[in-house]
C-alpha positions as CSV (number, residue, x, y, z in Angstrom):
1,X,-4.7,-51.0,-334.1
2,X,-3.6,-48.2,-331.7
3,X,-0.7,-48.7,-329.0
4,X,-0.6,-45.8,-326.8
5,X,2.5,-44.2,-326.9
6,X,3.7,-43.9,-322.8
7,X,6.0,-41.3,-323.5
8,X,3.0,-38.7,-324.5
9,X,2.4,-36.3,-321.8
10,X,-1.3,-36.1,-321.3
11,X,-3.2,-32.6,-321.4
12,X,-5.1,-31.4,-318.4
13,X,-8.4,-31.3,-319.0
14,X,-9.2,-28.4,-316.3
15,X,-8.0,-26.2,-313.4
16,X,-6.8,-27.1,-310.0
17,X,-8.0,-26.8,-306.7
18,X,-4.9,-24.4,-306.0
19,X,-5.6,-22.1,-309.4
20,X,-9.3,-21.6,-308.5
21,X,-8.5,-20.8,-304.5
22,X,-6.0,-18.2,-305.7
23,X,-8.0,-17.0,-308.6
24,X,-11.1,-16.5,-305.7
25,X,-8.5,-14.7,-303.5
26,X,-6.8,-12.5,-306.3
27,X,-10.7,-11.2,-307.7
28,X,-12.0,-10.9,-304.1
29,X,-8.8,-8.6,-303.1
30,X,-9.4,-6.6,-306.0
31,X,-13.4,-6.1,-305.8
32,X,-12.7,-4.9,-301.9
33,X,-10.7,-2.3,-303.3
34,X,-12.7,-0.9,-305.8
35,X,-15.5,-1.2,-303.3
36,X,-13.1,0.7,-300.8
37,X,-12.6,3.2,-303.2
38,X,-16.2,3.8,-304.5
39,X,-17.1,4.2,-300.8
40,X,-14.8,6.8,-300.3
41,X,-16.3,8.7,-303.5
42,X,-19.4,8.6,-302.6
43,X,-18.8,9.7,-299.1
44,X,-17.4,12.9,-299.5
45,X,-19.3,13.8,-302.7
46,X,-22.2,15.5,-300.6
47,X,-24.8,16.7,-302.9
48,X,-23.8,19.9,-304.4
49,X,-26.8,21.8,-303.5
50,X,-26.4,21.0,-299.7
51,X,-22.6,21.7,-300.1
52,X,-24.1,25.7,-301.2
53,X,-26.4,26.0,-298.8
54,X,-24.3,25.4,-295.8
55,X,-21.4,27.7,-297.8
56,X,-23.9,30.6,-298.1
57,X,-25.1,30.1,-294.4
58,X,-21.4,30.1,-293.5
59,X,-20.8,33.3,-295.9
60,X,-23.9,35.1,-294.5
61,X,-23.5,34.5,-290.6
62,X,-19.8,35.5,-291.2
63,X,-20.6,38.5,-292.9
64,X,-23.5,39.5,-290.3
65,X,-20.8,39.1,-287.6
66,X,-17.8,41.0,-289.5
67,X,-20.3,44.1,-289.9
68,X,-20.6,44.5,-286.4
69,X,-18.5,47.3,-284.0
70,X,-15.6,46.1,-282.3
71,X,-14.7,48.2,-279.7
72,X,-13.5,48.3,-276.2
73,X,-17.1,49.1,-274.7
74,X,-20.5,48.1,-275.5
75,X,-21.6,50.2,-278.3
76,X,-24.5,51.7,-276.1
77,X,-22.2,53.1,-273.9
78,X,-21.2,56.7,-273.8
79,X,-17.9,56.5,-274.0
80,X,-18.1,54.0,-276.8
81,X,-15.8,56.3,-279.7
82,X,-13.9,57.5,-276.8
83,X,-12.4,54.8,-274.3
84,X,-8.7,53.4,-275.1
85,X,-9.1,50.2,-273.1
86,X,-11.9,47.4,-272.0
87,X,-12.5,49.1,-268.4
88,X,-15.2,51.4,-266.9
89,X,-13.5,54.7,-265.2
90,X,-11.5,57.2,-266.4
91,X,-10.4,56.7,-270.1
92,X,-12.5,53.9,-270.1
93,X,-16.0,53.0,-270.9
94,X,-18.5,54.8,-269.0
95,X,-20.9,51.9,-267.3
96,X,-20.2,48.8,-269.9
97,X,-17.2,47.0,-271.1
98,X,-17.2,44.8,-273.6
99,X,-16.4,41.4,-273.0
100,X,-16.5,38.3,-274.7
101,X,-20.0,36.9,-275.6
102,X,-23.2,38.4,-275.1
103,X,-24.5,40.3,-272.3
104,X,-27.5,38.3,-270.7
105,X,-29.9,40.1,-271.9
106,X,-29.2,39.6,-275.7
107,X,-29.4,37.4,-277.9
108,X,-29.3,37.5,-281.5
109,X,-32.6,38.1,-282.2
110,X,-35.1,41.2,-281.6
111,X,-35.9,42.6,-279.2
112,X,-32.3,43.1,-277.8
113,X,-30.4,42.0,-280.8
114,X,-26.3,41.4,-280.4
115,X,-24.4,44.6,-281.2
116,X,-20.7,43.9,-281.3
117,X,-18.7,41.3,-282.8
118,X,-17.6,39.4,-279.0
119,X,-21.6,39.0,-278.8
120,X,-21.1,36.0,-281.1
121,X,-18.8,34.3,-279.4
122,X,-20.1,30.4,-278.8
123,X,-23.5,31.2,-280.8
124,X,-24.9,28.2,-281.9
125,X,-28.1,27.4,-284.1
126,X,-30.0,24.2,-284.8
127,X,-32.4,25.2,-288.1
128,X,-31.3,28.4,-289.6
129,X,-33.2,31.3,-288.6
130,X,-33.3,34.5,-290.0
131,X,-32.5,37.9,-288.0
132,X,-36.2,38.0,-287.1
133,X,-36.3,35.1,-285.8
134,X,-38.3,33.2,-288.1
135,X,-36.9,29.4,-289.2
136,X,-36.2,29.4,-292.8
137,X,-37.7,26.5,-294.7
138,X,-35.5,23.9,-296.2
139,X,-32.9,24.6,-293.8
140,X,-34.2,22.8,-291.3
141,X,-31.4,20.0,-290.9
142,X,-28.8,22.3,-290.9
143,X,-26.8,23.5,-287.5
144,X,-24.2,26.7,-287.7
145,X,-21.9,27.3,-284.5
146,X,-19.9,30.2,-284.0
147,X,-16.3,30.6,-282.3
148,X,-14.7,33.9,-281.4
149,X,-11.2,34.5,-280.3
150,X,-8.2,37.2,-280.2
151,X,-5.7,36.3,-282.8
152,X,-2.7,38.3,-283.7
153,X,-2.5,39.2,-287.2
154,X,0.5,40.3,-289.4
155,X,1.6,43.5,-286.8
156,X,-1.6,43.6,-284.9
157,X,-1.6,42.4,-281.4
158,X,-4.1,39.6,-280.4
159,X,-5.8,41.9,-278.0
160,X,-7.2,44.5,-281.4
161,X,-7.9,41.4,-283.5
162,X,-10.7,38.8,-283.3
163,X,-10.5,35.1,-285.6
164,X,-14.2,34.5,-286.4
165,X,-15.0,30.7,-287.4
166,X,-18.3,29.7,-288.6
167,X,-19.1,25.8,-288.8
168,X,-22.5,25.1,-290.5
169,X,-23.0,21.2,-290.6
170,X,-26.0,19.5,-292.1
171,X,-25.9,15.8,-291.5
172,X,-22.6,13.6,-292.3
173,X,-21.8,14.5,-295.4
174,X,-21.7,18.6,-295.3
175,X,-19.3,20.1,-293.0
176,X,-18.1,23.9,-293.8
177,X,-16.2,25.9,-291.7
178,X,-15.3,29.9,-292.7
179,X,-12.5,31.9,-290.9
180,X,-12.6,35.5,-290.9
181,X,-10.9,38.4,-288.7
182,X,-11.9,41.7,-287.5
183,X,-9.9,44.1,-286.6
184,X,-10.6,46.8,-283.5
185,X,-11.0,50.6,-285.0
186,X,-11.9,52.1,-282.0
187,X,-10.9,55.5,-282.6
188,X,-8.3,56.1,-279.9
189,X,-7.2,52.6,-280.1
190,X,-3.3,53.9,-281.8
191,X,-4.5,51.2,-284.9
């Protein structure tokens, strides 16, 4: 015959209400931040091939703009290689002085196509185009702006430098922006 023993501890035969609140509360805190994390990843991981596109519309657009004349007048002026300042009279420009952004009868297109760098300044584009005009397919969803302004550089004086940024979005996920400077070489501009 058995005779329980009192002074045996008995074994538990399962968990508590406590241990399984805190063992809910310790896995949910750590699947929130691996979730956190994941979205976070995947976020800023745009697909590569959007991520090129927008870079070579950025490098392009940057590189149209950085291949145009800088001077003080507009380059169809006839002082243009002349003028040693941004004014019409004498050692000036002739009829036209370059300001910044385009004259109002250009536009970057044919048939009075931008001709120096300031003509940029606040072009924008929704659907890349080409120089002819002409949407190019598959780039559709993506927009490129353009901001111009005078920016010293090293020794040369804000007024014979321009910053050029080019911002090409395409939805959320793609965002690339491109700084470049030009630098004035009128000829009797003492650069």
């Amino acid at each position: 015959m058995f005779i329980p023993d009192k002074t045996i501890k008995r074994r538990q035969a399962g968990i508590s209400l406590v241990e399984l609140i805190m063992f809910i509360i310790i896995v949910s805190v750590g699947i929130a931040g691996i979730l956190s994390v994941m979205n976070v990843t995947t976020k800023s991981s745009a697909d590569p091939m959007q991520r090129k596109q927008a870079l070579s519309i950025a490098e392009s657009l940057l590189e149209e703009i950085q291949l145009q004349p800088f001077t003080y007048c507009d380059p169809t002026d006839a002082n243009v290689a002349t003028a040693t300042g941004a004014f019409v009279g004498p050692g000036g420009c002739d009829a036209v002085a370059e300001g910044s952004g385009a004259e109002l009868t250009q536009s970057r297109y044919p048939p009075d196509p931008f001709n120096n760098v300031n003509d940029y300044s606040g072009f924008s584009m929704a659907g890349i185009r080409g120089l002819d005009n002409v949407a190019i397919t598959g780039l559709e969803n993506y927009t490129a702006t353009v901001m111009i302004a005078n920016s010293a550089v090293g020794t040369v004086p804000a007024d014979a430098s321009l910053r050029i940024d080019v911002r090409v979005v395409s939805g959320a996920t793609v965002d690339v922006t491109l700084t470049g400077y030009r630098m004035r070489y009128a000829p009797n501009a003492g650069l």
